[in-house]
C-alpha positions in Angstrom: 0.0 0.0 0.0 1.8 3.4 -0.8 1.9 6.2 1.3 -0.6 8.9 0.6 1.2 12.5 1.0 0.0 13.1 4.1 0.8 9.9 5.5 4.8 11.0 4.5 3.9 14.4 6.3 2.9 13.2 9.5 6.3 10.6 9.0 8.3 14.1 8.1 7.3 15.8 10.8 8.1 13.3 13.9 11.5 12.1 12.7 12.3 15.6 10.6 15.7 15.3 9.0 19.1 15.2 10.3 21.2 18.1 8.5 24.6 17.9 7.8 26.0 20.2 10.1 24.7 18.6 13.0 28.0 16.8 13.5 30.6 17.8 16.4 33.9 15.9 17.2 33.8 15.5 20.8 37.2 14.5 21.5 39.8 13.2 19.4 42.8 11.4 21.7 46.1 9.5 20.2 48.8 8.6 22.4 48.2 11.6 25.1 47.5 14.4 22.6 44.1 15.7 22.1 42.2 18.4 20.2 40.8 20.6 22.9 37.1 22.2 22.4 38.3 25.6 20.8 40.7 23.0 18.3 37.6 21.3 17.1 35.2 24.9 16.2 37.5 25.0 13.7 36.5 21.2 12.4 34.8 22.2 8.7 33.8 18.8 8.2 34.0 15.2 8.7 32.0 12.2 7.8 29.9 9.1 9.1 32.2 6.1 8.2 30.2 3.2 6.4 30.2 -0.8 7.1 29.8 -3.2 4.9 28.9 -6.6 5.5 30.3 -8.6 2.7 28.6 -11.2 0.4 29.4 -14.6 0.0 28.2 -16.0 -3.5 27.0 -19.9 -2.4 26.5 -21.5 -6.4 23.4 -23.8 -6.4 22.3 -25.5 -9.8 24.0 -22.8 -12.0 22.5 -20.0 -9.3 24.5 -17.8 -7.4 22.9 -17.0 -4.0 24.5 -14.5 -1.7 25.0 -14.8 2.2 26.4 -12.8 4.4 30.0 -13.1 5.7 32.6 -10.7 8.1 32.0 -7.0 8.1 34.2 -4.5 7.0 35.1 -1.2 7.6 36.4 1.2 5.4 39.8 2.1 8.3 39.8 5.4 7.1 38.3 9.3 8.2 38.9 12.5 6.8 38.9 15.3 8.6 38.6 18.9 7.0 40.1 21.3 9.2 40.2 25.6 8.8 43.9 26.7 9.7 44.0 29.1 12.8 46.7 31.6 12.6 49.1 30.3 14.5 48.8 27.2 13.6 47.9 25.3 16.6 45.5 22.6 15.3 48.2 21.9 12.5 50.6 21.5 15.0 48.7 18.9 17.4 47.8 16.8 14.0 51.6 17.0 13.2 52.7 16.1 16.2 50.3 13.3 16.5 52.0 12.3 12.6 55.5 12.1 14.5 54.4 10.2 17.5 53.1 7.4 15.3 56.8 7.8 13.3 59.6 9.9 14.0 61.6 9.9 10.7 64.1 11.5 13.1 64.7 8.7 14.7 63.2 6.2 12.6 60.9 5.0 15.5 57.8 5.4 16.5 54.5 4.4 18.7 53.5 1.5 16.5 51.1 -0.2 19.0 47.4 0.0 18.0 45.7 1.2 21.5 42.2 0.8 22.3 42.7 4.1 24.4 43.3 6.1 21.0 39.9 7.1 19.9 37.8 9.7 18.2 34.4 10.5 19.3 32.0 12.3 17.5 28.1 12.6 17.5 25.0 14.1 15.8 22.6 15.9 17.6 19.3 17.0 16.9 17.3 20.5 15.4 16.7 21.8 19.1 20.2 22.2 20.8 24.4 20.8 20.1 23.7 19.6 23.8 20.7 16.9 22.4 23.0 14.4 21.1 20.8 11.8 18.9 23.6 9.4 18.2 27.8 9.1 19.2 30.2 7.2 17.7 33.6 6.0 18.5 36.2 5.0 16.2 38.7 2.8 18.1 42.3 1.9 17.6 43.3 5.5 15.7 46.3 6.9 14.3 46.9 9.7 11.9 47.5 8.5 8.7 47.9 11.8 6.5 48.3 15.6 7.9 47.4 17.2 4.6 49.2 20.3 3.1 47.8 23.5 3.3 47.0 25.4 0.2 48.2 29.2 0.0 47.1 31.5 -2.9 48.7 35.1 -3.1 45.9 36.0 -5.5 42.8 35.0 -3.2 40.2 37.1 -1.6 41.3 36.3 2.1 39.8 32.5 2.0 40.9 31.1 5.0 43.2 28.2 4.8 42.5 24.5 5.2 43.8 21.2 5.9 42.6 18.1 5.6 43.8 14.9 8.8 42.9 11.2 7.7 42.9 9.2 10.5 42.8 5.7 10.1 41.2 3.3 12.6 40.4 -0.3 13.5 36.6 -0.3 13.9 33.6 2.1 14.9 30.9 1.6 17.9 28.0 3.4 17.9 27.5 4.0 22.0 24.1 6.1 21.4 21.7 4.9 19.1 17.8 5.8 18.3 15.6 3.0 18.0 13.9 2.8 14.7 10.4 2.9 15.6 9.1 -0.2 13.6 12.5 -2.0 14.6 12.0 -6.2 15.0 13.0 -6.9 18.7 16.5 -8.4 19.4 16.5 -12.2 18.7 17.7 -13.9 21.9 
């Protein structure tokens, strides 16, 4: 039976819709150095990281059925970053870059830690404080401090720089319930 328009209204208007910039790093933590709140306003953007439960193909009489096999994540964020002036936030993600290898010294922190972890959530319409959903990605380490791009000949953009972090898996601590959800098999 399709949904009549103002069946999709009524829908629209309890769950609304989440908008992009609802998204806030809480806390991003690697080896003893964090981004502190004032770091992260300058956080431009950042994404939900995906999972994908891979297919197995299972060939019966000339068919190829699929079933589902290990999950996968994709081990990678990127994190879009504006430059304050004097650096600061370029700094930190730099020296988390030399933590995990000191070219120096040709050494490094190589241990994945459960401890290293970046948290970030979604909140809802109302208020930053309303958090609708938090994620933690486990296991971090920064992968690629991205260059900054100057231009001589620009209006006064301010500069960015993109951090990937790659991780080991994400939790999702806070969750809504889908309304029509089947219950938990036990």
């Amino acid at each position: 039976m399709p949904l009549a328009i103002t069946d999709y209204f009524e829908t629209m208007q309890q769950r609304d819709f989440l908008r992009t910039h609802q998204y806030r790093v809480a806390a991003l933590n690697y080896k003893g150095l964090s981004f502190t709140e004032q770091d992260l306003v300058y956080l431009r953007t950042g994404e939900i990281p995906n999972r994908t439960v891979n297919a197995v193909p299972v060939p019966f009489m000339g068919l190829q059925f699929q079933v589902p096999g290990t999950v996968q994540y994709s081990g990678t964020m990127q994190l879009s970053f504006y430059c304050d002036q004097p650096q600061i936030i370029r700094s930190i993600a730099e020296a988390m870059s030399y933590t995990a290898f000191d070219d120096r010294y040709s050494g490094g922190q190589y241990t994945v830690a459960g401890s290293d972890i970046l948290t970030f959530r979604t909140y809802n319409n109302t208020s930053p404080e309303q958090e609708t959903t938090v994620y933690n990605l486990i296991g971090i380490f920064p992968q690629v401090v991205g260059a900054i791009g100057m231009n001589t000949t620009s209006n006064g953009d301010a500069a960015t720089f993109d951090l990937t972090i790659a991780y080991q898996y994400w939790e999702k601590t806070k969750q809504q319930v889908p309304v029509n959800a089947a219950p938990a098999a036990t």
